[in-house]
C-alpha positions as a printed Julia matrix, in Angstrom:
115×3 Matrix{Float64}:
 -118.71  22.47  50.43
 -120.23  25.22  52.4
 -118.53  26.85  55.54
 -119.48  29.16  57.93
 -116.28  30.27  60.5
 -117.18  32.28  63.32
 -114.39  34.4   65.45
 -114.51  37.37  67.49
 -115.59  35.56  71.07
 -113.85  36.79  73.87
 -114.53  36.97  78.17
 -116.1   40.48  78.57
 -117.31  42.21  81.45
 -121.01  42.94  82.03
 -121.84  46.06  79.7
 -118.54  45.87  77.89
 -119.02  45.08  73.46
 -117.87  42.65  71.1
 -118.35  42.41  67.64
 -118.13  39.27  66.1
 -117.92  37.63  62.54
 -118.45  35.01  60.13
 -116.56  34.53  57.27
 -119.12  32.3   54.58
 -117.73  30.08  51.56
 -119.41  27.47  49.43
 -122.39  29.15  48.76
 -123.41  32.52  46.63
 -123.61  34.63  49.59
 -125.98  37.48  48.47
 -128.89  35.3   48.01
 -129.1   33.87  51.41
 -130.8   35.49  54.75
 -127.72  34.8   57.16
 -128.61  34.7   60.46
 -126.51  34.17  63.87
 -127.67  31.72  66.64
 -126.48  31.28  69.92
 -126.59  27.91  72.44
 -125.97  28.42  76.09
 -124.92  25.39  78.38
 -127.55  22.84  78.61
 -129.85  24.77  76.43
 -131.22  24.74  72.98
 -129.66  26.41  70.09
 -131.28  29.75  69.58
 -131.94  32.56  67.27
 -130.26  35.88  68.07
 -130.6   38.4   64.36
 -131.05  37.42  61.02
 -130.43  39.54  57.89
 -131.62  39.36  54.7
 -130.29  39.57  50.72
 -131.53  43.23  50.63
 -130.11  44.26  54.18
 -133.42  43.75  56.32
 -132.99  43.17  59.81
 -134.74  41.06  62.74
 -133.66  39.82  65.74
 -134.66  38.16  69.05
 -136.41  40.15  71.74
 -133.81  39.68  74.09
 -131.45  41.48  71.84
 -132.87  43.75  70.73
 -131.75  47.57  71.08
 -128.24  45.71  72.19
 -127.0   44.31  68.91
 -126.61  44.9   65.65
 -126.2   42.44  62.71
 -124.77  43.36  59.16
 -123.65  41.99  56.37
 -120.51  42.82  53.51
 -121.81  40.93  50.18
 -118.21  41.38  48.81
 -116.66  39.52  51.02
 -119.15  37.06  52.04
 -118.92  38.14  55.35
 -121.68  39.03  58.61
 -120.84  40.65  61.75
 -122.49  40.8   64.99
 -122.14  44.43  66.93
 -122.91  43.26  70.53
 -123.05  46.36  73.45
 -124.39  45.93  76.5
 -123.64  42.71  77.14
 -125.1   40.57  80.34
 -124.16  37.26  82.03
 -127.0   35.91  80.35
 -125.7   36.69  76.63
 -123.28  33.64  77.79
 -123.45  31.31  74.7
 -121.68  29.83  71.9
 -122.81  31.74  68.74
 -122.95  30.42  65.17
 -123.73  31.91  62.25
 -125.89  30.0   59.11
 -128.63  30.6   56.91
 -132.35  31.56  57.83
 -133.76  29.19  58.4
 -130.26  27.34  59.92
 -129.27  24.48  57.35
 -127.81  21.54  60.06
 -124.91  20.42  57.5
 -123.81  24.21  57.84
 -123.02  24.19  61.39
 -119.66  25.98  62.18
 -117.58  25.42  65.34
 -118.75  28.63  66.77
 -117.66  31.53  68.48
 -117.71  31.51  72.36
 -118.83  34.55  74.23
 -118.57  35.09  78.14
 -119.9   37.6   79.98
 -118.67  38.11  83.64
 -116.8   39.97  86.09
């Protein structure tokens, strides 16, 4: 059965960081492109940075310059480096293979930016 668990969410303050993670099981982790994905309220489910089996990067335009995605192939695990955070980086943000598999679908991480 493959798993994806997301943690690291928090309430931040505009600017402030967070780095978030996602342990993977159930699958052989260094083959896949992991990505993370993000769905705000009342909006569609997004892509935010995807990395691949040999450590190439992408991500969305709005992120980009702000975070940072990268992965540990030993212990199955990504992380999301978030700085410079806005209101609008509000979401709930998941974590699943490029392109996102819908029977992978973790609970999710959520992420608040306010003051």
């Amino acid at each position: 059965q493959v798993q994806f668990v997301e943690s690291g969410g928090g309430l931040v303050q505009p600017g402030g960081s967070l780095r978030l993670s996602c342990a993977a099981s159930g699958i052989i982790f260094r083959l896949y492109t992991i990505a993370w994905y993000r769905q705000a309220p009342r909006k569609q489910r997004d892509f935010v940075a995807r990395i691949t089996n040999g450590g190439f990067t992408n991500y969305a335009d709005s992120v980009k310059g702000r975070f940072t995605i990268s992965r540990d192939n030993a212990k199955n695990t990504v992380h999301l480096q978030m700085n410079s955070l806005k209101p609008e980086d509000t979401a709930v943000y998941y974590c699943n293979i490029y392109p996102g598999n819908n029977d992978y679908w973790g609970q999710g991480t959520q992420v608040t930016v306010s003051s």
